[in-house]
C-alpha positions in Angstrom: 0.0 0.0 0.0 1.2 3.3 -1.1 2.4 5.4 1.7 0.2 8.8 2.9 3.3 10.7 1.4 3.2 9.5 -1.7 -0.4 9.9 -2.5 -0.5 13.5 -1.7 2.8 14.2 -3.7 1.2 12.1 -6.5 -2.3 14.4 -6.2 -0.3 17.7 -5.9 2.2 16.4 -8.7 -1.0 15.9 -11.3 -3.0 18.8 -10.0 0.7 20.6 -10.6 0.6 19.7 -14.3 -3.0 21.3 -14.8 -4.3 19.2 -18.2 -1.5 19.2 -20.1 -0.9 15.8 -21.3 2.8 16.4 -21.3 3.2 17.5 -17.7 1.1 14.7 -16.5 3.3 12.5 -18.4 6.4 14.5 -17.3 4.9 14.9 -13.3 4.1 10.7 -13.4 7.7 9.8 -15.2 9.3 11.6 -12.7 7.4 9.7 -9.8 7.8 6.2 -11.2 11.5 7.6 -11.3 11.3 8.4 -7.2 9.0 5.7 -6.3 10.1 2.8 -8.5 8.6 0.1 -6.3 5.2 1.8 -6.0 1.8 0.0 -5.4 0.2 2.8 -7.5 2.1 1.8 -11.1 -1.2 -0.1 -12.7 -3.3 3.4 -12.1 0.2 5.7 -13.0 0.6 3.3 -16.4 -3.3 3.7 -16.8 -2.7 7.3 -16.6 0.4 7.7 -18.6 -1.2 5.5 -21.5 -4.1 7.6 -21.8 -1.9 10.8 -21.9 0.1 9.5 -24.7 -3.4 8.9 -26.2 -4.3 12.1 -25.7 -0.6 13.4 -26.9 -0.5 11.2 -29.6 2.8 9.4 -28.6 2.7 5.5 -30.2 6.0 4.8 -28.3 4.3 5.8 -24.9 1.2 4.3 -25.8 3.0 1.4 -26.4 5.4 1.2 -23.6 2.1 2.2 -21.2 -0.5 0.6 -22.7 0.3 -2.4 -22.8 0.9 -3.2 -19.0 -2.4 -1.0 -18.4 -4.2 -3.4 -20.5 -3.0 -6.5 -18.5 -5.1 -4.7 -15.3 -8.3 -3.3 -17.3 -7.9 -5.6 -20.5 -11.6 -4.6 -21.7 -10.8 -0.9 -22.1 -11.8 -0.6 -25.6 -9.9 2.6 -26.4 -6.5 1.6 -25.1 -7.3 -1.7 -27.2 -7.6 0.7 -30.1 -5.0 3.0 -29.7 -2.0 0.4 -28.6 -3.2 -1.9 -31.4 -2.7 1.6 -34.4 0.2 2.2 -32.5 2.2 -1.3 -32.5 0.9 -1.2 -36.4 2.3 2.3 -36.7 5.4 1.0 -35.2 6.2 -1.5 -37.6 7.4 -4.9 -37.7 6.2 -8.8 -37.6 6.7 -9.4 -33.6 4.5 -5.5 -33.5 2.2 -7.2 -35.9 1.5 -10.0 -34.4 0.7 -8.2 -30.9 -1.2 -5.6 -32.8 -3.6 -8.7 -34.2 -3.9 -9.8 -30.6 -5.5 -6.7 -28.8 -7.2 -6.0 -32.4 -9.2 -9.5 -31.7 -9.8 -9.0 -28.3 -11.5 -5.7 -29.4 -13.6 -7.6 -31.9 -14.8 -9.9 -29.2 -16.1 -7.3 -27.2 
């Protein structure tokens, strides 16, 4: 469990960064940096992925999306986005993950 600390300096770090996606990104890099062990990272990569979204970023889409998807697999526009972004990315192995969230959108 995430100390009483580290909540608040979470809070006041996003609250800090207004809406700008890249100070939320910038504000929750920088505490995954200090807090590398946290209990919070499944909600901070939830948050980073849907402030690369926002920002347009495949590469943090990619590198956030994907472990937010192993806690909320069923949020259909993180399956979306990561899958456009591993295609955008290029490559078989991308490929091949792409078609894996891509189908798991289709079953929904």
């Amino acid at each position: 469990m995430a100390s009483d600390a580290e909540k608040h300096e979470l809070a006041e770090a996003i609250q800090e960064a207004n809406t700008s996606g890249y100070d939320i990104i910038r504000a929750l890099e920088a505490h995954l940096r200090k807090y590398p062990d946290t209990p919070l990272r499944p909600d901070i990569y939830n948050l980073l992925a849907k402030a690369a979204v926002e920002i347009r970023d495949d590469a943090r889409i990619i590198r956030y999306g994907e472990p937010a998807l192993a806690a909320t697999p069923n949020d259909v526009t993180l399956l979306d986005r990561v899958s456009r972004a591993l295609l955008n990315a290029g490559g078989k192995d991308n490929a091949a993950r792409a078609l894996g969230y891509a189908n798991a959108l289709r079953i929904m």
